[in-house]
C-alpha positions as CSV (number, residue, x, y, z in Angstrom):
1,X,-3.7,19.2,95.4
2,X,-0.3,19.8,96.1
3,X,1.0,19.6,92.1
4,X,-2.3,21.9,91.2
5,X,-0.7,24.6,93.6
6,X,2.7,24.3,92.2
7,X,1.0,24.5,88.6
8,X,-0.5,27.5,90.0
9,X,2.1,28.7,91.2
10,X,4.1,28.3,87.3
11,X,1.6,29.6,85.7
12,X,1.2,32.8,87.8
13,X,5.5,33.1,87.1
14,X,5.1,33.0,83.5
15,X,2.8,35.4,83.8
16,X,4.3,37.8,85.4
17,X,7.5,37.2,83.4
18,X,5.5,37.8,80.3
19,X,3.7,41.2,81.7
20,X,7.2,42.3,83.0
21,X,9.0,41.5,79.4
22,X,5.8,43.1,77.4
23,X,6.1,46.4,79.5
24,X,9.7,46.3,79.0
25,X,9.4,46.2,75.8
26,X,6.6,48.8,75.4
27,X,8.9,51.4,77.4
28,X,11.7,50.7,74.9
29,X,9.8,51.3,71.9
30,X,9.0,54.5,73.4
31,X,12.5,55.5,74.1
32,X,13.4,57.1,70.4
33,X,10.2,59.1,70.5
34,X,10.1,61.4,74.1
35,X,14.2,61.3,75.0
36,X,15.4,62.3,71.5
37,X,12.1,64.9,70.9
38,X,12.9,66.5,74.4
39,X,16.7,66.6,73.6
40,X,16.2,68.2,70.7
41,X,13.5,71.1,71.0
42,X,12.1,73.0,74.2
43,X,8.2,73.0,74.0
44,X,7.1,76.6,74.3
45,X,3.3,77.9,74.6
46,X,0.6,76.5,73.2
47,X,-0.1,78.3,69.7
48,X,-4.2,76.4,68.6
49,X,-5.8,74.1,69.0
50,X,-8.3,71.7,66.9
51,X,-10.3,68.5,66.3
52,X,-7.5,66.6,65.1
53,X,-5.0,67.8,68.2
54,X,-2.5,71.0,69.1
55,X,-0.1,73.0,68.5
56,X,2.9,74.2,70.4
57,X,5.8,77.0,70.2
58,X,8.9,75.6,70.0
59,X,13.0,75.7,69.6
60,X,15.2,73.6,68.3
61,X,18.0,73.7,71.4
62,X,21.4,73.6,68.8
63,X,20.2,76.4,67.0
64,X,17.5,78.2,68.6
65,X,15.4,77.7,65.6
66,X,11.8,78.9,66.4
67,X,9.3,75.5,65.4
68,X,5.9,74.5,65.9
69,X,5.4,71.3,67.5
70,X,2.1,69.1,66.4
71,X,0.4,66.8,67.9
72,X,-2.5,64.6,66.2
73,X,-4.5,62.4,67.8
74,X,-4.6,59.1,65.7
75,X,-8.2,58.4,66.9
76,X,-9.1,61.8,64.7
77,X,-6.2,60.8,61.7
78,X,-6.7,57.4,60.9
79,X,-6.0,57.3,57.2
80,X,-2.4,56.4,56.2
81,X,-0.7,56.5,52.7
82,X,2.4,55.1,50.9
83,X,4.6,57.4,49.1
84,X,7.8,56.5,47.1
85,X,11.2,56.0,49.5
86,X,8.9,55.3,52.5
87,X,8.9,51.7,53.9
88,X,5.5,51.7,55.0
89,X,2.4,53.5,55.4
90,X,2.8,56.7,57.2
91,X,-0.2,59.2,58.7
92,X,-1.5,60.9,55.9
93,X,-0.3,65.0,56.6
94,X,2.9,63.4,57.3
95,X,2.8,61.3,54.2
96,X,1.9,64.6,52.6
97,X,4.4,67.1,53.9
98,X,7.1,64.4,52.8
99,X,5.6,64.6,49.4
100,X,5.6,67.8,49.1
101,X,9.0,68.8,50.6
102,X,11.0,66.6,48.0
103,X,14.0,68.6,46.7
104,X,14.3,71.1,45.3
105,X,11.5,72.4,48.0
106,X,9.2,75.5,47.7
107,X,9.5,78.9,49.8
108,X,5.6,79.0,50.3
109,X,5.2,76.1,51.7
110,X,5.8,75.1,55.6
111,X,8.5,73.0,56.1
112,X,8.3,69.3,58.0
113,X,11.5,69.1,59.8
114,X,11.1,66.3,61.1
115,X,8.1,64.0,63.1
116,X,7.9,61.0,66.2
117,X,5.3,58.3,66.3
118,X,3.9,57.5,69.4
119,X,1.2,54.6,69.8
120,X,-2.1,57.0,70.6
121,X,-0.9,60.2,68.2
122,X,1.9,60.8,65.9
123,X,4.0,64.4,66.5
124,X,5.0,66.5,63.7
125,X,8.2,69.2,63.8
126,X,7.2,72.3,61.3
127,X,9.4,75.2,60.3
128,X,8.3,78.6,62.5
129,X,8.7,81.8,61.0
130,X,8.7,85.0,63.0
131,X,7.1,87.3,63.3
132,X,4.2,86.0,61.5
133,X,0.4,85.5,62.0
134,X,-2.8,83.5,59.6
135,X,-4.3,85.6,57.5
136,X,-7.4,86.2,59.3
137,X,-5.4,87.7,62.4
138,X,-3.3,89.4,60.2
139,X,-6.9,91.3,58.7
140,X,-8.5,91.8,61.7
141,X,-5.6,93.3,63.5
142,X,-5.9,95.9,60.6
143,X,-9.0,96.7,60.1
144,X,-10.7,93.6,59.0
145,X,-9.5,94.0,55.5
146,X,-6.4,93.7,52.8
147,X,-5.6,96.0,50.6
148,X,-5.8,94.6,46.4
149,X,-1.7,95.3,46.3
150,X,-1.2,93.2,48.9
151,X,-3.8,90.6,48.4
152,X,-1.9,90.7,45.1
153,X,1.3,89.7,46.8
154,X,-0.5,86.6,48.8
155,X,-2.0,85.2,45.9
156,X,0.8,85.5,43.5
157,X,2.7,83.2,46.4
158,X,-0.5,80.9,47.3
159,X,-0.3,80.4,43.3
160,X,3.3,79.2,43.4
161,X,2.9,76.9,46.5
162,X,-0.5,74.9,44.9
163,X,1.9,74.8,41.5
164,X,4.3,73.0,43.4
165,X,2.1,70.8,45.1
166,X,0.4,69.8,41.8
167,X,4.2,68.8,40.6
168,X,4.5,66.7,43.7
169,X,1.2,65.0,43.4
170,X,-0.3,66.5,46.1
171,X,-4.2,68.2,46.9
172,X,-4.0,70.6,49.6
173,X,-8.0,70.7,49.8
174,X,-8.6,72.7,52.4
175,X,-7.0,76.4,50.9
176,X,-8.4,79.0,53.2
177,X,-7.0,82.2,54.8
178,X,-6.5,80.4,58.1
179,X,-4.1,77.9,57.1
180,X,-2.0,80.5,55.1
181,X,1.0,82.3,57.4
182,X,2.0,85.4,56.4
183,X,5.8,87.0,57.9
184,X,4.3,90.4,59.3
185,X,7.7,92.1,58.4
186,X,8.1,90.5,54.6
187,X,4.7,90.1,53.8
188,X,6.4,85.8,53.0
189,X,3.2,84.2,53.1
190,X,3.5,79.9,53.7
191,X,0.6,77.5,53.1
192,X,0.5,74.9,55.6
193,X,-2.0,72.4,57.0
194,X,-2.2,69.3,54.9
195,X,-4.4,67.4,57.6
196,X,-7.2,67.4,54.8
197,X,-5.5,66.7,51.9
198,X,-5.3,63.7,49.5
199,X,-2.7,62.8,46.6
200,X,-3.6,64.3,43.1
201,X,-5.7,62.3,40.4
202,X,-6.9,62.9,37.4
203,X,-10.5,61.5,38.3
204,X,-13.1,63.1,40.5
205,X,-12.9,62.5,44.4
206,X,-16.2,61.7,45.8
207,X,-15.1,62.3,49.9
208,X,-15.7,65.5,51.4
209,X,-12.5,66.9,53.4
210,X,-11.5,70.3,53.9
211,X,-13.8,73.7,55.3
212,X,-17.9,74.0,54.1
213,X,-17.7,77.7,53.6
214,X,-15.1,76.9,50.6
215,X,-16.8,73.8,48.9
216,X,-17.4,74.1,45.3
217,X,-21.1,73.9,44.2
218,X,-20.7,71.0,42.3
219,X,-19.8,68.5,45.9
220,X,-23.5,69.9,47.2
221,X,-25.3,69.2,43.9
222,X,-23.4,66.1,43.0
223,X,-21.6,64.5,45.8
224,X,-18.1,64.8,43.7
225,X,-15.3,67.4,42.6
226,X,-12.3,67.5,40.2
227,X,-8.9,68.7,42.4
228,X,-8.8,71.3,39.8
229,X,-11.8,73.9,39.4
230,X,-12.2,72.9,43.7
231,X,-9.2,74.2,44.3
232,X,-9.9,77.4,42.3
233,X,-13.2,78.0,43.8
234,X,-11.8,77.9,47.3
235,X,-8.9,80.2,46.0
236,X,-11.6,82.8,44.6
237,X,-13.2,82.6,48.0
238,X,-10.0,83.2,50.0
239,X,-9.3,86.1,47.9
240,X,-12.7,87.8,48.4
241,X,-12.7,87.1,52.1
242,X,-9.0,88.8,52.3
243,X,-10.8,92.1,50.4
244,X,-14.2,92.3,51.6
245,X,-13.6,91.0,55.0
246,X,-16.2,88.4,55.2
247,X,-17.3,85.3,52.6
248,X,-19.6,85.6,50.3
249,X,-21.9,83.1,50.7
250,X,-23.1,82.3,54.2
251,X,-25.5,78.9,53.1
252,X,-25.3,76.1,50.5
253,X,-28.0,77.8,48.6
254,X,-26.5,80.7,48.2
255,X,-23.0,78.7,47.4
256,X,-25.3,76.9,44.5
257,X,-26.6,80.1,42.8
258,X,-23.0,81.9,43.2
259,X,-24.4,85.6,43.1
260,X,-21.3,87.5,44.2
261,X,-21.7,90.4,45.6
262,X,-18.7,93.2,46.2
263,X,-17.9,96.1,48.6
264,X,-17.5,99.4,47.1
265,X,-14.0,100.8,45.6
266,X,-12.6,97.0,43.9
267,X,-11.3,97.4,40.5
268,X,-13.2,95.7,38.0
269,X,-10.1,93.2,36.8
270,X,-10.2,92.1,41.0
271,X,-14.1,91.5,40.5
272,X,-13.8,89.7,37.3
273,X,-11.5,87.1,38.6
274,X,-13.3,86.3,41.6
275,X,-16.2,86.1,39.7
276,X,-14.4,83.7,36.9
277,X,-13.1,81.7,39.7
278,X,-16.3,81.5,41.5
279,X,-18.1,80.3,38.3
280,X,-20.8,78.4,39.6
281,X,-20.1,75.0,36.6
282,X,-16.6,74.1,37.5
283,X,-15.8,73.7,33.9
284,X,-16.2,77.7,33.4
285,X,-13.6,78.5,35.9
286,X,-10.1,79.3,34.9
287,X,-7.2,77.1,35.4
288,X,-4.1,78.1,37.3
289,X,-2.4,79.2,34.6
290,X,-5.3,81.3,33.5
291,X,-5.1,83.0,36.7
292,X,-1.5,83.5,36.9
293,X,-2.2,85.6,33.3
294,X,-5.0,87.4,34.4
295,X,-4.5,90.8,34.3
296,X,-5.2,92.2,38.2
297,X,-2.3,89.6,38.7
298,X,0.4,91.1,36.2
């Protein structure tokens, strides 16, 4: 009885020793993630929210940069991708952002300083300009509307940032007004929020990812989309909602049939490219060259 108590009593030692060493270890793997973040940057007010996690104001302290600070929950960001230079997987925005900020880097596009890992959700550092709003705040807090000049201005730079990504190998997927900041002082407008994106291929994607209201016809009637004519359709609708003020189709029927219908006092080269973009066969749309030559744009 006695040597089946001092087993016990061994086994219960190594036990402990183990839990002791595994949450030793566990609180040092955590060490380069909170110390170094909280060294580095003051977390500021909390700036939106989302399925996939939050967003914070920020500073960098040896600078007083202004910076957002992201947090994703892993549970909602599973998918991971491998991207030249990396040694492993890494969370797919992440993976992205990387991608897409390879030297030399483009001025409408947010910039990933820098990002932590933790074991339950991954933290990403993004450039913060100020004073800036989305697009859809930016509207609203004038009137609901933009005027063509200016919507000329943000889609001459939303143009330029889905160029560069293309060169990078990168789908945004998910272009919409609210994901666009735009420098209230400059009119500098930045796309960010690559949570929904994918990298570029030549063959058609049959996943959904990205915002409903901005699906091309062609993922409702055939469960598939080429990176190119989606991405114009959802630029066609960003530029009519930044005009008009609301989108123009409110159901996946009316998305399907594509009548577009304006608001009085567009010019008619504004309401032939949306129309042209928002062709409802994917192969009639323009490309993004064809766009950048279109006359409203020059």
């Amino acid at each position: 009885m006695l040597f089946n108590d001092n087993i016990v009593k061994c086994l219960m030692g190594i036990v402990v020793s183990l839990v002791k060493i595994s949450h030793t270890l566990f609180v040092v793997w955590l060490l380069p993630v909170w110390p170094r973040l909280e060294k580095l940057y003051v977390k500021g007010p909390l700036l939106g929210k989302g399925g996939y996690g939050s967003v914070y104001a920020g500073t960098r302290k040896s600078d007083g940069m202004p910076v957002a600070i992201k947090y994703v929950s892993k549970a909602q960001a599973e998918e991971e991708l491998d991207i030249p230079g990396q040694e492993g997987p890494l969370p797919l925005e992440v993976a992205l952002m990387k991608q897409v900020n390879v030297a030399p880097q483009c001025p409408y596009i947010m910039q990933l300083l820098e990002w932590f890992d933790q074991p339950s959700r991954y933290i990403m550092v993004l450039e913060r300009p100020e004073p800036c709003q989305d697009l859809i705040a930016f509207c609203q807090d004038r009137g609901g509307t933009m005027s063509e000049g200016l919507a000329r201005q943000v889609m001459v730079q939303l143009l330029r940032a889905l160029n560069h990504c293309s060169e990078r190998g990168v789908l945004h997927r998910d272009v919409k007004p609210e994901n666009l900041l735009i420098q209230t002082d400059s009119q500098h407008v930045k796309l960010f929020d690559f949570g929904c994106g994918d990298l570029l291929k030549n063959t058609a994607y049959k996943d959904f990812a990205g915002t409903l209201e901005y699906t091309p016809p062609e993922w409702f009637l055939h469960r598939q989309y080429l990176a190119g004519p989606a991405t114009v359709w959802s630029v066609g609708i960003t530029l009519y909602n930044l005009i008009c003020g609301f989108l123009p189709f409110s159901t996946i029927r009316e998305t399907i049939k594509g009548r577009v219908r304006f608001t009085k006092g567009l010019s008619p080269e504004c309401r032939q490219l949306i129309r042209w973009c928002l062709s409802t066969k994917a192969a009639d749309r323009p490309t993004m060259e064809q766009i950048q030559l279109h006359p409203w744009l020059l």
